[in-house]
N, C-alpha and C positions, 0 to 999 in steps of 0.2 A: 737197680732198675728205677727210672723213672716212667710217671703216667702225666703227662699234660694235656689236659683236654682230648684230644684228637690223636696226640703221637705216643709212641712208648719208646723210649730210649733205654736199652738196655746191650751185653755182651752177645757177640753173635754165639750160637751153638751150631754142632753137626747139625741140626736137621733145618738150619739154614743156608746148606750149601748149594741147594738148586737155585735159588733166589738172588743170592749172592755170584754166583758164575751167570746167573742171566746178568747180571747188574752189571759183570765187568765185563764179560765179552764186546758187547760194540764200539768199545776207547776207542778212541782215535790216534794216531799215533801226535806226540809233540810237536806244539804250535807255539808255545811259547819257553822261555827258559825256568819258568814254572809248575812246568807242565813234570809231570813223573813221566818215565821212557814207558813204549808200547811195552803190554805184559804180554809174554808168548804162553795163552790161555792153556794151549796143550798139556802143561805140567801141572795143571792145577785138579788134578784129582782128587776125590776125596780125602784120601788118606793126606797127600798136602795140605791141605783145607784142616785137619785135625790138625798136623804136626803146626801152622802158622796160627790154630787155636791156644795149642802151646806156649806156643810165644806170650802170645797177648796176655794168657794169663799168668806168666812168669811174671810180668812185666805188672801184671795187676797186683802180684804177692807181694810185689818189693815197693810197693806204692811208689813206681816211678812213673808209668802212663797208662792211662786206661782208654782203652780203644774201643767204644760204643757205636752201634746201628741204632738206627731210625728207623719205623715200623707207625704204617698207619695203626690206628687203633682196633680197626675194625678185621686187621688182617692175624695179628694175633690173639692164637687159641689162648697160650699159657703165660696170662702176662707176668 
């Protein structure tokens, strides 16, 4: 985890999955060929939301990529 002034950059957890499905719900579908394809939100249940937790920290164990959120300061409890 990092703390920068204002922000705190650290790995998302379960109890960031309300915040996180608010964040991705409104995409927009692709406008450019940069753009990632519309996500069909319905599959993104919790339990998805653990298992693509998974991932990430496979992916952290093999120090191959580490995939971090951004978080005002003032919004997290457990920095």
């Amino acid at each position: 985890m990092a703390i920068d002034g204002k922000k705190v950059n650290r790995l998302l957890k379960m109890t960031d999955y309300g915040s996180w499905f608010t964040g991705f719900s409104p995409r927009k579908p692709t406008q450019i060929h940069f753009d990632e394809r519309l996500l069909d939100m319905s599959i993104c249940t919790q339990e998805w939301f653990g298992n693509l937790l998974g991932k990430h920290q496979k992916l952290k164990d093999t120090d191959d990529t580490y995939i971090l959120k951004g978080f005002k300061k003032h919004n997290v409890r457990n920095n």
